[in-house]
C-alpha positions, 0 to 999 in steps of 0.5 A: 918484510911481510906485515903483520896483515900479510904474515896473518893471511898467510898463516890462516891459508897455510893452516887450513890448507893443511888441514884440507890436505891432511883430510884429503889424504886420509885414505893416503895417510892410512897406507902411505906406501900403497896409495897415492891421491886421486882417482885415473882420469886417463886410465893407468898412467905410467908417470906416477909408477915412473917417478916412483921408480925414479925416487928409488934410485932408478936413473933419469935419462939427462933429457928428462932430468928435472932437477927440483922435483926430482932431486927432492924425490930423491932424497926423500927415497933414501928415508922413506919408501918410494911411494910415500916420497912420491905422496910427500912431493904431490901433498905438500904441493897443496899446502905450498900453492896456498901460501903464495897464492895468499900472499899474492892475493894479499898484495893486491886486495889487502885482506887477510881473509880474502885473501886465505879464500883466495890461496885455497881457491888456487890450491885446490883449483881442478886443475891442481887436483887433476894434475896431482892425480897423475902428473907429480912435476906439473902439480908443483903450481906453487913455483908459478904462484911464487913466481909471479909474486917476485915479478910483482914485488920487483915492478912495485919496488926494485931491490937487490933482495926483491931481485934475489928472491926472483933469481930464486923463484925463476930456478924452482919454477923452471926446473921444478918442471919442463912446461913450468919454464915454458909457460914462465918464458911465454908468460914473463914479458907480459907478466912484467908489463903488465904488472907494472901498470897495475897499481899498487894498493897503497897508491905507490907511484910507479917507477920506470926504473923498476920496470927497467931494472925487473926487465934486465933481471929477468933478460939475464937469467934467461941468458944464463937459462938457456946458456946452461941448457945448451950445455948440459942438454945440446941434443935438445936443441942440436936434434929437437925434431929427435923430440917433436911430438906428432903435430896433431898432439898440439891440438889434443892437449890444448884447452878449448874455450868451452872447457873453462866453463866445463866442470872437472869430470871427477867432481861427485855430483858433476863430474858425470855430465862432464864426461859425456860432454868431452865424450861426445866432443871426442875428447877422451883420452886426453881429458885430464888436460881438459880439467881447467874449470874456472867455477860459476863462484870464481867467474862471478866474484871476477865479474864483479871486480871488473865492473867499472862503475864506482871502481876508481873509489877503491885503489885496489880495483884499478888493478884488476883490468891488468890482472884479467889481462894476464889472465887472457893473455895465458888464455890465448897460450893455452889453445890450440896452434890452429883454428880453422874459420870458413875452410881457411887456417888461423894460427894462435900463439901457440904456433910460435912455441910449437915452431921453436919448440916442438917437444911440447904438446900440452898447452892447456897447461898454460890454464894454470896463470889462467887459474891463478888470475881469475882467483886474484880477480875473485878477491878483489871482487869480493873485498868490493862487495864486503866494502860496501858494508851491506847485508847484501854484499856480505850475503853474495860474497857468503853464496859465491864463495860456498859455491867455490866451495862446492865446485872445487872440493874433491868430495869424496876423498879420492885415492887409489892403490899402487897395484892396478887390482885388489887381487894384485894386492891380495898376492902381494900380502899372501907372502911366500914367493908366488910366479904370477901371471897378469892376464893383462897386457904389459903397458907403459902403465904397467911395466913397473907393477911387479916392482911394486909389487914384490911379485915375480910377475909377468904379463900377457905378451903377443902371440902365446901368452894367451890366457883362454887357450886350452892349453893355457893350465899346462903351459903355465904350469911347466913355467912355473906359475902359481896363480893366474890374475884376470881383470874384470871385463876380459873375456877370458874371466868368463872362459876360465870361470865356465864349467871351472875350467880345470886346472884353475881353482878362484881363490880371490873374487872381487869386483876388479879381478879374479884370483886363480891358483894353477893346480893343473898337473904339467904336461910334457906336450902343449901348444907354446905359442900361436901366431897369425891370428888375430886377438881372441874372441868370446861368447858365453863359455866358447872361444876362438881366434881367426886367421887372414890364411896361416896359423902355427901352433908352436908345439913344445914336447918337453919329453927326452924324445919324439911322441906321437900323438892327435890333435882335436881341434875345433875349426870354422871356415869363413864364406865357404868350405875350405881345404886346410893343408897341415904341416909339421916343421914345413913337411905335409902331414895331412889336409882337412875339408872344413865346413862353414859350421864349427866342428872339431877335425882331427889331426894326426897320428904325427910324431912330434921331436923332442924340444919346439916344432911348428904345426901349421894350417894353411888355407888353400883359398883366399880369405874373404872380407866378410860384410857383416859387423864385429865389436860394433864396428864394420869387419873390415878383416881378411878372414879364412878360418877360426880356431876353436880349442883342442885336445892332444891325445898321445899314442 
């Protein structure tokens, strides 16, 4: 049974971490089915979007099923939309990690508001508020809290219900998430042992049989584990390489020493100096991995639980040389497979779980117990200097923990809409039923924004779905568009805006995204499609697409029958003049000389069937690899000729 002291910690970590949620989310709480928390660390990620979709009823291939987070999502789903499902499973994380944060701390340090500090520290530890960010079953770091607090009430007092609770704890942290039963299967061994030589605060003596007993508890529910497993998942282990990840993906999404100390890239006053330094490592799109800071505050306070001199006074601190080394042993999982010393190859721990299981890549994620130990060690660090009943002491504990403080505390608030723009949602409050085409590429991040949405949307594809080709209005037009999205940065923005392109009117300008609305007449003949170029370039109001020796232009003449008609076209040669062959359909129409200078050539009369043709222009020299530069880097392109736009003029 908890204590009166131990039930007061917890109540006063449980209400506060609450509060600090609630205050966090605010932004959230004001739109709960179109914000989620946190800003993207690593661009639009498509996880938040899946499990959202997931939540809605959407299947979970067997593989990727699992079960506690899921299973909650869903059944949140069916009373409440999807996205606020998705905000109750990621907040209510908070909450939950400083309730047994607490309460282990509490087990070892014996004070109810250390112990608080201690159960906030780790709830709102970077990594928690990075992974809550994108990753809803990585962010359940209360499972792993409560985990290690069963093994540790089982080592220090062996009973049935102590041994009922760590069945339950060791079924919520392996199947709340796949890397939370990694990291508990890597972690137990040493979790046992260790947590057995540390004394308790009471001076309880230790009993082997506890060991012994917590030891085969633990060996048994990882039979039964890994039974049920090999049962419901065989093609995991029947064809794991089915699932490896590409070796280097180990080294990417494993912590580094030097990122421990490197404060989160999201802070409001630090977070920009950190980005330049993954930057400058090469760490980029990778980086949320890599937001596992201890804090100066957390280091300190551990520091001074460690320091040996006068320690053996207060029971309390014996425990914490076991503790910190939990906390390196967590380290050593979390780096990468590999180290490379003098041209010669080390292998780390890691190598082992990557050999047995190499579906997993991320092992910076083992920083979570890394996290959780080093605020352990922060309490007892800070009872220390409380003990000592000195204005000086309590001074330092003050500083440090303001210092937590600000190394940790999301300020400000970071939250983020659903819709990657404000003009997507612009759209989606207008009503009515618009066709919206999204300039942007359909990316895993992107593929369920029109369910999010409500919009019938599409995306740019390859090939035709061009947003600054001339023909870009009537093709639209004839699918049946009515507005048109283009983010900011795009080179097509500037296109369409140039001389307000016809055929679109802005109806929406914001930072991220222009709104246009398509008022172009449709035209019964158009270019469809291109293909054999490379992506479109731009400068100020002009733009091209260079080819390596063949383009076709897909020609639609959605008429009942041929037309005839020209084609202006502005084309540009690559290294030299160039003879261009034309043809309809595979039959000659015609050749044109093209000059190293942008001009516009003609082409035609030809007639043009009714339905779909392919015109092409074929180079009649070999392309060329030019030597200058392009978008900053070496043009190592084969290049023949560039096609500017075009004009069709019917007969």
């Amino acid at each position: 049974m908890p204590t009166p002291g131990a039930r007061s910690a917890c109540t006063m970590a449980l209400a506060a971490s609450v509060l600090l949620t609630l205050a966090m989310a605010v932004p959230v709480l004001r739109a709960p089915t179109e914000r989620i928390f946190g800003n993207e660390i690593n661009g639009r990620h498509h996880d938040p979007y899946t499990v959202m979709r997931q939540f809605a009823g959407a299947p979970v291939p067997a593989p990727y099923f699992q079960p506690v987070t899921d299973v909650t999502g869903r059944a949140l789903g069916r009373v409440l939309h999807p996205v606020a499902a998705y905000n109750v499973v990621v907040l209510a994380t908070f909450p939950l990690a400083a309730l047994f944060a607490c309460r282990l701390a509490f087990e070892l340090a014996g004070a109810r508001a250390v112990s608080a500090a201690a159960g906030l520290a780790f709830a709102f530890s970077p990594f928690h508020l990075a992974h809550a960010v994108d990753h809803p079953h990585i962010a359940q770091v209360q499972w792993i809290a409560l985990f290690l607090l069963a093994i540790w009430w089982c080592v220090h007092g062996f009973t049935a219900r102590r041994a009922l609770l760590l069945a339950v704890a060791s079924a919520l942290v392996t199947l709340s998430n796949f890397y939370g039963a990694l990291i508990a299967a890597a972690i137990t061994p040493f979790a046992v042992l260790l947590f057995w030589l540390a004394p308790s605060r009471d001076g309880r003596r230790r009993q082997a049989r506890d060991l012994a007993a917590t030891a085969a508890v633990m060996l048994a529910l990882g039979a039964c584990g890994l039974a049920v497993a090999c049962r419901t998942v065989p093609s995991v282990f029947e064809q794991s390489g089915k699932y490896a990840v590409h070796p280097i993906e180990p080294r990417l999404y494993s912590a580094t020493w030097w990122t421990y100390l490197l404060p989160p890239v999201d802070h409001a006053v630090l977070g920009d100096p950190a980005s330049r330094v993954l930057r400058e490592n090469g760490i980029t799109y990778g980086r949320l991995e890599h937001q596992i800071y201890i804090g100066v505050g957390i280091l300190a306070l551990a520091a001074v639980a460690l320091w040996r001199r006068g320690a053996q006074t207060d029971a309390r601190l014996r425990a914490a040389p076991w503790i910190a080394a939990l906390g390196l042993v967590a380290v050593a999982w979390s780096l990468s497979p590999e180290l490379h010393v003098a041209g010669h190859r080390v292998a780390r721990p890691s190598a082992l779980l990557y050999e047995l299981l190499p579906m997993f890549r991320a092992f910076a994620r083992f920083a979570v117990v890394v996290q959780l130990m080093a605020v352990l060690l922060a309490a007892l660090g800070a009872v220390r200097l409380l003990n000592a009943r000195s204005r000086a002491g309590a001074l330092a504990v003050w500083t440090l923990a303001a210092v937590v403080a600000f190394e940790y505390a999301p300020v400000p608030w970071r939250w983020r809409d659903v819709l990657p723009t404000s003009g997507h949602r612009w759209v989606a409050e207008r009503g009515g039923q618009p066709r919206v085409f999204d300039c942007g590429r359909l990316t895993p991040g992107e593929q369920h924004t029109a369910w999010l949405s409500g919009l019938r949307l599409q995306h740019r594809g390859p090939g035709g779905d061009d947003c600054a080709d001339p023909d870009v209005a009537s093709r639209l037009r004839m699918a049946g568009f009515t507005h048109l999205i283009v983010r900011s940065g795009e080179g097509a923005l500037a296109w369409l805006n140039a001389e307000r392109r016809p055929g679109f009117t802005p109806v929406y300008e914001a930072a991220d995204a222009t709104v246009f609305e398509i008022r172009a007449r449709p035209s019964d003949l158009y270019v469809g499609g291109l293909s054999g170029l490379y992506d479109r370039e731009f400068a100020a109001d002009r733009t091209w697409r260079w080819s390596a020796g063949a383009a076709t232009l897909i020609v639609v003449n959605v008429g009942t029958g041929p037309q005839e008609a020209s084609l202006s076209i502005q084309l540009q040669s690559a290294g030299m003049p160039r003879t261009i062959l034309v043809s309809l359909d595979d039959e000659p129409v015609g050749e044109l000389r093209v000059s190293r200078q942008r001009a516009t050539y003609e082409i035609g009369p030809i007639v043009l069937p009714a339905g779909r043709s392919r015109l092409q222009l074929r180079s009649d020299e070999p392309p060329i690899v030019p030597a200058g530069r392009s978008r900053g880097r070496r043009d190592r392109r084969s290049l023949a000729f560039a096609l500017g736009e075009w004009r069709w003029q019917k007969h």
